[in-house]
C-alpha positions, -999 to 999 in steps of 0.1 A, spaced: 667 -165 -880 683 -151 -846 660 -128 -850 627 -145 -853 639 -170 -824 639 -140 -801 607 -126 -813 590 -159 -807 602 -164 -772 590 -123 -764 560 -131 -781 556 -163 -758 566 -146 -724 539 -118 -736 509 -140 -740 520 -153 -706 521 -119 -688 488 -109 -707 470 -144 -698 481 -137 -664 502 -175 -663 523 -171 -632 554 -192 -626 538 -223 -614 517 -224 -641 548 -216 -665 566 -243 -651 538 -268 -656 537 -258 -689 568 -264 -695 567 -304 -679 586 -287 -650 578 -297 -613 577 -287 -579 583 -313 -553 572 -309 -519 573 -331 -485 544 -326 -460 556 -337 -424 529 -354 -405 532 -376 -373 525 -413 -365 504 -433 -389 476 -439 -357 472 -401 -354 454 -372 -371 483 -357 -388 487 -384 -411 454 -386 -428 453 -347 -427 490 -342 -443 474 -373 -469 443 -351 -478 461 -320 -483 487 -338 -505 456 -355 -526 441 -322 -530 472 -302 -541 477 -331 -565 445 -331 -583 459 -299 -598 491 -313 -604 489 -304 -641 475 -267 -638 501 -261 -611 531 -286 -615 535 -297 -575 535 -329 -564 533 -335 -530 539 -368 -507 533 -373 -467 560 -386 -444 554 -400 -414 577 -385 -388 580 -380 -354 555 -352 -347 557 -313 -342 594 -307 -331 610 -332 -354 583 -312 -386 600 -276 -374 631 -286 -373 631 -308 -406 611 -276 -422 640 -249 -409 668 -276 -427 649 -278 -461 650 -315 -448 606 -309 -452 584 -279 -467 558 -279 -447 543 -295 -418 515 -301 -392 523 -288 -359 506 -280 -323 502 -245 -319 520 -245 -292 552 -256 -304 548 -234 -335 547 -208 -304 576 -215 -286 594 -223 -320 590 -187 -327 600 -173 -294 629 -196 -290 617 -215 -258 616 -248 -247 632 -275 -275 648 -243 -287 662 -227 -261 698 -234 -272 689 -226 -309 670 -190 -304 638 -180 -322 630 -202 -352 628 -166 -374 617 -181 -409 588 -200 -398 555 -195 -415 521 -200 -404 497 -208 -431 466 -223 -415 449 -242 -380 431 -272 -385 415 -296 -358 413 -287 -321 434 -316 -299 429 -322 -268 456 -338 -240 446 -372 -232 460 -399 -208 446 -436 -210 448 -462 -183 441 -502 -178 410 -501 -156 431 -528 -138 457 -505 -130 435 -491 -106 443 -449 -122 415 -427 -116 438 -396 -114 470 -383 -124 480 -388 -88 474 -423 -88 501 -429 -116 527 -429 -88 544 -465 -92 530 -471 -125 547 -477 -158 533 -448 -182 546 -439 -218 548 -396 -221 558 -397 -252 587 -396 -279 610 -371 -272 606 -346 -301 566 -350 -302 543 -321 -290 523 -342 -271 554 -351 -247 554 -316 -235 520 -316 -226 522 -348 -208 548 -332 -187 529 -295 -183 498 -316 -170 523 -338 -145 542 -309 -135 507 -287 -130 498 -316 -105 531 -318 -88 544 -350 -100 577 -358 -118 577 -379 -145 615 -390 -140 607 -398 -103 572 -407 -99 567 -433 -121 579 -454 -143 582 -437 -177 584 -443 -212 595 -426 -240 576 -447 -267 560 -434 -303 525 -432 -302 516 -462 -322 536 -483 -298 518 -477 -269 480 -490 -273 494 -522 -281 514 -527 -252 486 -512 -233 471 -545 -243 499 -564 -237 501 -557 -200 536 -543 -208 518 -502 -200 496 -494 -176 489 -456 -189 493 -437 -217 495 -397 -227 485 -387 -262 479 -355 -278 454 -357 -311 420 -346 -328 393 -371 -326 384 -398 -334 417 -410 -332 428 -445 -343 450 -444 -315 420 -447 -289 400 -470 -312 427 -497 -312 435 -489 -275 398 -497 -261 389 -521 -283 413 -550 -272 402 -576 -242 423 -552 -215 394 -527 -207 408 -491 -210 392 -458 -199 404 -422 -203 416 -409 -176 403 -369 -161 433 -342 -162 423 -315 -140 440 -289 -117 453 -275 -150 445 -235 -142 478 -223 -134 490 -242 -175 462 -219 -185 474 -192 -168 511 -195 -178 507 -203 -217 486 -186 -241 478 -215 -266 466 -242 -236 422 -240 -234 398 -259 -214 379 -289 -231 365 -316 -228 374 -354 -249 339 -369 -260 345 -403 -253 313 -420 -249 307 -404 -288 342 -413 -303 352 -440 -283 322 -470 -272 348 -494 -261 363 -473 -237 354 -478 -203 337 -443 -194 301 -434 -191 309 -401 -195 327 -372 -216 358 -362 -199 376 -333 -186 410 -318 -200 431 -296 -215 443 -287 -256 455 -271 -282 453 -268 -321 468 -282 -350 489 -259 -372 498 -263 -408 528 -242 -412 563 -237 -440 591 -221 -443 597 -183 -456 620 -198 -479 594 -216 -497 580 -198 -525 553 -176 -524 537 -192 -556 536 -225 -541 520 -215 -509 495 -198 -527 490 -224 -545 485 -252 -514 463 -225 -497 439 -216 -526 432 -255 -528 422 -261 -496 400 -235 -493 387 -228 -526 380 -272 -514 364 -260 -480 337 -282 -478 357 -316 -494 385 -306 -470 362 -309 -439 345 -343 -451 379 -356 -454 383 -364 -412 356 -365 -385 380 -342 -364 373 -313 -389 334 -311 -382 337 -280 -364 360 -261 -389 357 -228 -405 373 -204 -429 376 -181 -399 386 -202 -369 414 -218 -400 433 -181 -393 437 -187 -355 456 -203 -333 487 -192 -353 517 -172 -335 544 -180 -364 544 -152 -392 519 -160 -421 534 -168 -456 529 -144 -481 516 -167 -505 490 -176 -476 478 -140 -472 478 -133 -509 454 -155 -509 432 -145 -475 431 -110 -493 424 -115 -522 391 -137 -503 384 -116 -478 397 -137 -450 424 -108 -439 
């Protein structure tokens, strides 16, 4: 009887090997699975919606590959590396540029040293740097925030430290200048509104909800033109020109015209101690969904399979380029 038992279970393992079943698919097999955690960023944001879609996505195969994956809204970029890098999170979306200086060990981890088992997996939507100002507040430049009560953002957030490269390109200091706020995104439209803010920086792939609630309330809100940003450009490698389509996006907002900036991208990245069977498995379903993926969010219009492998300064996953190579993509 011993005997048999053990035949049956070689027999078993065989047909898997022969079939070509890897472990995922073992595992659903056997009722098993895999939970993962997607860090995103506030609810009035891109990141939300695009950690949502992924998630969707990933579980539509839920039986073939035994994941199931759910969204958290968190505080943005830093918080999503440093909760990834804990096991606190498996992946995340985060700006390229803090996936950069996660990497080298810069900036919110100076003290901690290069972030060594981060994983790149894929860019999504370009984002540009945005401030927005009352029309009231009379703010037709970053100069003219001097005196005025501006949120920069919630310490931990990408967008924060772009708020501060932009002041800091224009010689202004955000401790001294003004009065500043460190406020979650979703906080500050409405007390935009509320008279409570007279300016706003944000960091996000549009259309944004964000900007939609924040010009669409009686105070009448225009973006606000960051220029003088060519020695940003010259200093880090993931900052680009661009320009924030406004009058497209955004018909409330009190601009009769697109508006110059600066941005970056967003990054979906992991941890090397994540499996390689379960990357593979998240990567293979967005792309192998390419065109559903980019319906998903207006921000992913200009998205392709090519321009999804740049943008990326963290290591890629091995279960990513299994999957770019067995495709083509690398």
């Amino acid at each position: 009887m011993k005997k048999l038992m053990i035949f049956a279970i070689a027999l078993v393992f065989g047909l898997a090997l022969f079939s070509g079943i890897g472990p995922l698919e073992q595992k659903a097999q056997a009722g098993k699975t895999t939970f993962v955690t997607i860090g995103t960023g506030g609810i009035t944001g891109v990141y939300y919606p695009t950690g949502g879609a992924i998630a969707r996505m990933v579980n539509k195969k839920r039986k073939e590959y035994g994941i199931r994956a759910t969204v958290e809204s968190t505080g943005g970029s830093v918080f999503n590396v440093n909760a990834i890098m804990s096991g606190d999170l498996e992946f995340g979306v985060v700006q390229s540029d803090r996936q950069y200086q996660a990497i080298q060990g810069i900036a919110n981890w100076k003290d901690k040293g290069p972030q060594k088992d981060l994983r790149a997996m894929f860019s999504i939507h370009p984002e540009t740097v945005d401030l927005i100002a009352a029309v009231d507040a009379n703010i037709n430049s970053l100069a003219d925030l001097k005196g005025k009560r501006v949120n920069v953002g919630n310490v931990g957030s990408g967008y924060r430290k772009n708020a501060i490269d932009a002041l800091v390109a224009n010689g202004l200091d955000y401790d001294k200048d003004f009065h500043s706020e460190s406020l979650k995104a979703a906080e500050a439209p409405g007390l935009i509104q509320d008279g409570r803010l007279d300016a706003a920086f944000y960091t996000v792939g549009h259309p944004s909800g964000y900007y939609k609630e924040a010009t669409s309330g009686k105070r009448k809100v225009k973006f606000v033109p960051i220029t003088n940003v060519g020695s940003l450009l010259e200093k880090y490698p993931y900052y680009a020109k661009a320009v924030t389509q406004v009058t497209q996006h955004y018909p409330g907002a009190a601009n009769d015209a697109d508006v110059p900036t600066f941005g970056v991208k967003a990054t979906f990245v992991t941890s090397a101690k994540v499996p390689d069977e379960v990357v593979y498995a998240i990567t293979k379903q967005v792309f192998d969904n390419f065109d559903e993926f980019k319906k998903l969010h207006p921000a992913y219009g200009g998205l392709t399979k090519e321009n999804m492998l740049e943008g990326m300064s963290a290591p890629i996953h091995p279960g990513a380029m299994k999957y770019y190579k067995e495709v083509g993509l690398k």
